[in-house]
C-alpha positions as CSV (number, residue, x, y, z in Angstrom):
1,X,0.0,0.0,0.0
2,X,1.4,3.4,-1.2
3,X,0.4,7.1,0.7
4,X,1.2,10.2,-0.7
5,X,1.2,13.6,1.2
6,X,2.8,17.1,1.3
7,X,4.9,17.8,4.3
8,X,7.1,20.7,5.0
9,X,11.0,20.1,4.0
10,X,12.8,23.1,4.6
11,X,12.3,23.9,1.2
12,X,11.2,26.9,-0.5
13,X,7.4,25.7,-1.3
14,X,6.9,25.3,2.9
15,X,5.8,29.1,2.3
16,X,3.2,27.7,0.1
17,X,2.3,25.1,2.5
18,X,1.6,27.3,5.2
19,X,-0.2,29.7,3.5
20,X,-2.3,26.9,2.5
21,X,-2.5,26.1,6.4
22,X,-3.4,29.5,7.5
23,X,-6.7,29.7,5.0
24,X,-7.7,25.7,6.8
25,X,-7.2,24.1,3.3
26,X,-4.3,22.1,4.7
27,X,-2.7,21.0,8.1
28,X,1.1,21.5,7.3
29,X,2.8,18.5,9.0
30,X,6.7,17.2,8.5
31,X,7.8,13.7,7.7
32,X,7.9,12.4,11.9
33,X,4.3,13.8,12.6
34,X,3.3,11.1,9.5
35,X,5.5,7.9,10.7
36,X,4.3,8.5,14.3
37,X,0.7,8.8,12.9
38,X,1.7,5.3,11.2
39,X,3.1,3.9,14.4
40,X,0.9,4.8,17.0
41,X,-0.9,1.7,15.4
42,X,1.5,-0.5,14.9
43,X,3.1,0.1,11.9
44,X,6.6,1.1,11.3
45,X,6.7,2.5,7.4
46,X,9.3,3.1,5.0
47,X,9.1,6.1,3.2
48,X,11.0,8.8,0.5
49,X,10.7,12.3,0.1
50,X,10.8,14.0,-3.2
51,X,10.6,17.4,-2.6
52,X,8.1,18.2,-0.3
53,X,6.1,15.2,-1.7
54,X,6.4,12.2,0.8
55,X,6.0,8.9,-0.2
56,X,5.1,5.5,2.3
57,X,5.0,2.5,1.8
Protein backbone atom coordinates (compact mmCIF):
# COMPACT_ATOMS: atom_id res chain seq x y z
CA UNK A 1 0.00 0.00 0.00
CA UNK A 2 1.42 3.42 -1.20
CA UNK A 3 0.37 7.14 0.68
CA UNK A 4 1.22 10.21 -0.69
CA UNK A 5 1.16 13.58 1.25
CA UNK A 6 2.77 17.13 1.30
CA UNK A 7 4.93 17.85 4.33
CA UNK A 8 7.09 20.69 5.04
CA UNK A 9 11.00 20.06 3.98
CA UNK A 10 12.80 23.08 4.59
CA UNK A 11 12.29 23.92 1.23
CA UNK A 12 11.16 26.94 -0.47
CA UNK A 13 7.45 25.66 -1.31
CA UNK A 14 6.86 25.29 2.87
CA UNK A 15 5.81 29.07 2.30
CA UNK A 16 3.18 27.69 0.09
CA UNK A 17 2.30 25.14 2.50
CA UNK A 18 1.55 27.33 5.16
CA UNK A 19 -0.23 29.71 3.54
CA UNK A 20 -2.29 26.94 2.53
CA UNK A 21 -2.46 26.12 6.37
CA UNK A 22 -3.37 29.52 7.46
CA UNK A 23 -6.73 29.66 5.04
CA UNK A 24 -7.71 25.67 6.84
CA UNK A 25 -7.19 24.08 3.26
CA UNK A 26 -4.30 22.10 4.74
CA UNK A 27 -2.70 20.98 8.07
CA UNK A 28 1.09 21.45 7.25
CA UNK A 29 2.85 18.51 8.98
CA UNK A 30 6.72 17.24 8.54
CA UNK A 31 7.76 13.70 7.74
CA UNK A 32 7.86 12.41 11.91
CA UNK A 33 4.32 13.77 12.58
CA UNK A 34 3.33 11.13 9.51
CA UNK A 35 5.48 7.94 10.70
CA UNK A 36 4.29 8.48 14.32
CA UNK A 37 0.68 8.77 12.92
CA UNK A 38 1.68 5.27 11.19
CA UNK A 39 3.15 3.87 14.42
CA UNK A 40 0.90 4.82 16.96
CA UNK A 41 -0.92 1.65 15.37
CA UNK A 42 1.46 -0.50 14.93
CA UNK A 43 3.11 0.10 11.92
CA UNK A 44 6.58 1.11 11.26
CA UNK A 45 6.71 2.50 7.36
CA UNK A 46 9.35 3.11 4.98
CA UNK A 47 9.10 6.11 3.20
CA UNK A 48 11.01 8.82 0.52
CA UNK A 49 10.75 12.35 0.10
CA UNK A 50 10.85 14.04 -3.19
CA UNK A 51 10.56 17.36 -2.64
CA UNK A 52 8.07 18.17 -0.34
CA UNK A 53 6.13 15.16 -1.67
CA UNK A 54 6.42 12.24 0.76
CA UNK A 55 6.05 8.92 -0.24
CA UNK A 56 5.10 5.54 2.33
CA UNK A 57 5.00 2.51 1.83
Amino acid sequence: MYFTTLIKNNRFADKYLEALAGSGKLVSRNIEDHKESFRQVGLNPQSKTIGNMLIIT
